[in-house]
N, C-alpha and C positions, 0 to 999 in steps of 0.2 A: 591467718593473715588478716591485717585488719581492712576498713573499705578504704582509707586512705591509701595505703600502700598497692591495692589494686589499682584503684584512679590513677596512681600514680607513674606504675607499669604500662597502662592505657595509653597513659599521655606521651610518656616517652615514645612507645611503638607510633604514637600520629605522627610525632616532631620526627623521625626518623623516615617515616613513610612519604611527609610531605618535602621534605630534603631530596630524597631519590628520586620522586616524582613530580615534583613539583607546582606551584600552585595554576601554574595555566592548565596542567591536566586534569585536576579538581576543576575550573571552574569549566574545563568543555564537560566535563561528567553531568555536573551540574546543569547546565543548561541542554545538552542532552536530556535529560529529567524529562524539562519542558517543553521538548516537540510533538507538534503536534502532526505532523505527517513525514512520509520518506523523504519530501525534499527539502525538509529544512533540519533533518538529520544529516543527509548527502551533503547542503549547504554548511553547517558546521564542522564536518568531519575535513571536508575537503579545503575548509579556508583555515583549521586551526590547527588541524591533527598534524598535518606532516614535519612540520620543525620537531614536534615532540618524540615524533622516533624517525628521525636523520633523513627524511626522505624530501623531495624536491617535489612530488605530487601523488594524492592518493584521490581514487574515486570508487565506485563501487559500478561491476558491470555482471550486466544480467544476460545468462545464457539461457536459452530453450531447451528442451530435454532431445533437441540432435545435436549438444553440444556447439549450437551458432549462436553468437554475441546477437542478443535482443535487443539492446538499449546500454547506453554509458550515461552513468552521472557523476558530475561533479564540475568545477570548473577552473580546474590545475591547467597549463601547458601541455602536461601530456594525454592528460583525459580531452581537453579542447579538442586537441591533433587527432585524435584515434575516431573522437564523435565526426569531426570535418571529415574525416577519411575513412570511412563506416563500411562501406561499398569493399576497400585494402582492408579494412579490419575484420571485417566477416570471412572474405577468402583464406587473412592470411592466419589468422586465430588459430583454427587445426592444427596447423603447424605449430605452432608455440611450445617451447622444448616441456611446458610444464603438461600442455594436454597429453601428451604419451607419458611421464612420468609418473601422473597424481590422477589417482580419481577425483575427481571434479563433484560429482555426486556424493561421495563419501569424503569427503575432506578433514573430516576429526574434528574437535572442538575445538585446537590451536590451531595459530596461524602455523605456513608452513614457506621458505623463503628459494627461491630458483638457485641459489646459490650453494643449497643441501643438494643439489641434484646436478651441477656443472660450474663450471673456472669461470668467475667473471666476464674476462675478455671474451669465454667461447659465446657466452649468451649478448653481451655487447655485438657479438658480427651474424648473430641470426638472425633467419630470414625476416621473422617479425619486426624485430627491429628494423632492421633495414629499410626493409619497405613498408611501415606504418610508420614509425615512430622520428626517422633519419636523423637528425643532425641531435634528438631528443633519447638517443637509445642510451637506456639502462645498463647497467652492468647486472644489477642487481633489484629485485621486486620479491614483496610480502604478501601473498596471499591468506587469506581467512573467509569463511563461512560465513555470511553473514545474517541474511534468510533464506529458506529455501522451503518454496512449492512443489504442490505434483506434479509442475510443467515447467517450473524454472528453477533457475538456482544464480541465487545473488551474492559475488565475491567481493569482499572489499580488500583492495589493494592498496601498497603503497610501494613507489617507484625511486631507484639511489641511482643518479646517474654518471658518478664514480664511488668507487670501492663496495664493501656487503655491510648488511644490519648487522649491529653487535647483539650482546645475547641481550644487552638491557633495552636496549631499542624493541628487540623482537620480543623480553617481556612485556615492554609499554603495551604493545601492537596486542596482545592477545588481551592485557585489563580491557584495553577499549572495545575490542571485539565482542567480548562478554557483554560487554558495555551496552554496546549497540542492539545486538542481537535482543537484549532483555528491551529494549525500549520499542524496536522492531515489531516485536510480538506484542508488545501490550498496546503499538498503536494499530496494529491490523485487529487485533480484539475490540478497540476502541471504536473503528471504524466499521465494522458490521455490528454493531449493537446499535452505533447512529444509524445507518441504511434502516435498518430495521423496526428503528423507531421513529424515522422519515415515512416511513409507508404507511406505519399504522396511524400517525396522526395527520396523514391527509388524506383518511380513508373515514369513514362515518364513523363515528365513535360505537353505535349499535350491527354492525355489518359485519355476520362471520368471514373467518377467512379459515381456511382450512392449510395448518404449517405442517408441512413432509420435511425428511430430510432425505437423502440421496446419499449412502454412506460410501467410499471406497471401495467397499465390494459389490456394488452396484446393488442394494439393497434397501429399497423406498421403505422410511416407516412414519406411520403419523406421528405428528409432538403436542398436536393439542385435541379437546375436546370435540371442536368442528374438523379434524382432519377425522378423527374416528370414525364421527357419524356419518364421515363421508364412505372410510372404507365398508361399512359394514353394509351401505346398501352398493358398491362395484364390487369387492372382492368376496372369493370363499367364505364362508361362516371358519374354517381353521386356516387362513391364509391370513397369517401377521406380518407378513412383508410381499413387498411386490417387488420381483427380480426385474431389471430392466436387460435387453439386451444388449451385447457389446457395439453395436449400428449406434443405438440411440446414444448411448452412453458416450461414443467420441462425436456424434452430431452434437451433443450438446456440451460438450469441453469445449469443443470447436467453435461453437456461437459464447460462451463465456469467458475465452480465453480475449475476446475483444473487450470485453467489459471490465477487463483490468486498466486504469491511469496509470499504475506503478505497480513494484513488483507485492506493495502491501495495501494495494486501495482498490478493494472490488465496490464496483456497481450493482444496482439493481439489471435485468434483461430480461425483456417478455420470448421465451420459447415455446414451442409449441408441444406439446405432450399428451399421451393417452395415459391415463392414473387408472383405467378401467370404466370410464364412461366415454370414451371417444377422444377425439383429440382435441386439444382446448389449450388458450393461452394461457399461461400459467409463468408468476414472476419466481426470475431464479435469481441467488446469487451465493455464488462462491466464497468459500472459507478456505483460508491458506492452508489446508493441512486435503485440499480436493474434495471434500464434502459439499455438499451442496443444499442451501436450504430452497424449500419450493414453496410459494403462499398462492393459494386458490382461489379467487373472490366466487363467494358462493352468488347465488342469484338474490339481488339487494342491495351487492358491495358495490364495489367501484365499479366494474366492469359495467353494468347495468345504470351507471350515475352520467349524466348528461356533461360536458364541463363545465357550466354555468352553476351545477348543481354540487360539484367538487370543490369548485375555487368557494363557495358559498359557506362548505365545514370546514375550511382551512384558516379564510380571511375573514375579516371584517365588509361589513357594506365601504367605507372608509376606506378601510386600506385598499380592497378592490378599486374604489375609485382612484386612490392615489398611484396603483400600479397601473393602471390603464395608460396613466397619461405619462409615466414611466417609460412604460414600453413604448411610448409613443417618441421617447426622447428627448422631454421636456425636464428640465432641470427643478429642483427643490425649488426653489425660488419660483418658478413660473408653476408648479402646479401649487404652489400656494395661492396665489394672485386667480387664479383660476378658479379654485375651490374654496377663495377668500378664507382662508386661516393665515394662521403665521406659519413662516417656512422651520422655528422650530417644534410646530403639529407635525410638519411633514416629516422630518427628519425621525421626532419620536415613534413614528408611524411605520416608516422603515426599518425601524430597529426591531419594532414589532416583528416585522416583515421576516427582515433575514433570519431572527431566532426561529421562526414557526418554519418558515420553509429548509433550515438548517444550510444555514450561505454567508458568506462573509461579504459579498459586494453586489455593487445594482446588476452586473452582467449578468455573474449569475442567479440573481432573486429575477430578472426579466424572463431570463430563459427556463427555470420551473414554474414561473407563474404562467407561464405564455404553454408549456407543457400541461399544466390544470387544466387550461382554457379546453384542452383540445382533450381532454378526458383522459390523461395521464397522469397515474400516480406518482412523486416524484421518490 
């Protein structure tokens, strides 16, 4: 077959593929691409997604592993109603004809629709509806998988508030899902590889830190060079890992499950831990699959660093001065006139600023720098 005639085969299957699906579903994929965190994924799915497969509003909601609604995003009519009414939503959730039908926890890689499981009208006059959703209740809703943690699990839904998903519909619903899910993972990857290179470049460029990890089986093992030489003067001479026990183990889920912003954006969090030399603060943070990374400022690092002496390997003399009077709440302009430059010194100053501290706005570059100040790593 020559390469013409493949090309040619190619081209037909796009012009066919972009006929059925159309170009707005290509251009949210696309710009899906581009997200940079859950809420401007939740943001695009929620303002574009629902015309393209028949629904009147889709969001994505986050349960706890006791099966209670965590958090709702999106910003549809019905996602609004259920977030305003969270207190009805939480109660009446349980009940929801899909929680006894579907494991929730196992949900398959397709989406899967209420209407596989009961008659329209019966799901239009359940309790959920009734009392969360009222005058907004469904006949008909799309659930799918969309990520899911050792502590939560994040559905994204889409809501048809007369008649069911056809099968094309509920193909769209599961490309997108695919969709999602892959852009999901790669920004919660995305986002603890920044944490992690937030710590270490506001830490002394020379200052070991000793990285554990904390596997699922609750089984501590060093990952670098200064974690070894740590275990080998606390642990066994044949002790290659350090079991933790099951106490410690949900005391510190318990303290990390705070340090989540969303269901894909963990934090840094100082816990406290015995590694084999006593108990000692030690920064944790959590990977979406329950893992856990731990970094140990050896005596030199940070922990032992003054703030004066932190904000000093992080900033400039300059930019220190120019955030001082930041946090002070002095605008570009006035800390120019102050520190006699031009206000666009201050502004390139800035830019410095938020790159080094990994921030997009003065709120938050005030509120890590002002954390420096006080001998926190950000």
């Amino acid at each position: 077959m020559s390469v013409t005639s493949v090309r040619g085969r190619r081209n037909r299957r796009s012009r066919i593929a972009l006929v059925v699906l159309g170009k707005p579903f290509f251009a949210l994929c696309q710009s899906l691409q581009d997200a940079q965190s859950f809420s401007e994924v939740a943001e695009m799915i929620s303002s574009q997604m629902p015309p393209l497969v028949g629904a009147e509003d889709l969001s994505f909601i986050v349960f706890d592993n006791d099966g209670m609604v965590d958090s709702i995003f999106g910003h549809g009519p019905i996602a609004s109603r259920m977030r305003n009414k969270m207190e009805k939503t939480r109660l009446h959730a349980p009940g929801h004809p899909v929680m006894s039908r579907h494991d929730l926890w196992h949900p398959g890689e397709l989406g899967f629709a209420v209407s596989d499981f009961m008659d329209p009208e019966e799901y239009r006059e359940c309790e959920f509806n009734r009392e969360v959703k009222g005058e907004l209740a469904s006949e008909d809703a799309l659930f799918g998988r969309a990520v899911t943690s050792h502590d939560r699990q994040t559905l994204m839904t889409a809501c048809r508030l007369q008649g069911t998903f056809s099968s094309t519909e509920r193909e769209i619903f599961d490309v997108l899902l695919y969709t999602v899910r892959a852009v999901l993972e790669k920004i919660a990857g995305g986002n603890l590889e920044h944490q992690v290179m937030q710590y270490l470049l506001t830490t002394r460029t020379n200052a070991p830190n000793g990285f554990f990890l904390l596997k699922t089986n609750h089984e501590v093992l060093p990952l670098n060079n200064d974690a070894v030489q740590i275990t080998e003067s606390w642990w066994g001479v044949d002790e290659a890992v350090r079991e933790l026990d099951m106490d410690t183990v949900l005391r510190i889920g318990n303290e990390l499950h705070q340090a989540w912003e969303d269901p894909i954006t963990a934090r840094f969090k100082k816990v406290e831990l015995d590694l084999g030399g006593g108990m000692m603060s030690i920064y944790a943070i959590q990977k979406i699959n329950g893992e856990v990374i731990f970094i140990l400022p050896i005596a030199g690092g940070p922990e032992s660093m003054a703030g004066s002496e932190l904000v000093a390997e992080v900033l400039t003399r300059r930019q220190r001065e120019i955030m001082d009077w930041i946090a002070e709440g002095k605008t570009s302009a006035e800390v120019a006139i102050i520190l006699d430059i031009s206000p666009r010194t201050v502004e390139k100053h800035l830019e410095a600023v938020f790159q080094r501290l990994g921030v997009e706005n003065r709120i938050a570059a005030v509120r890590r720098f002002l954390d420096l100040k006080a001998g926190q790593p950000v």
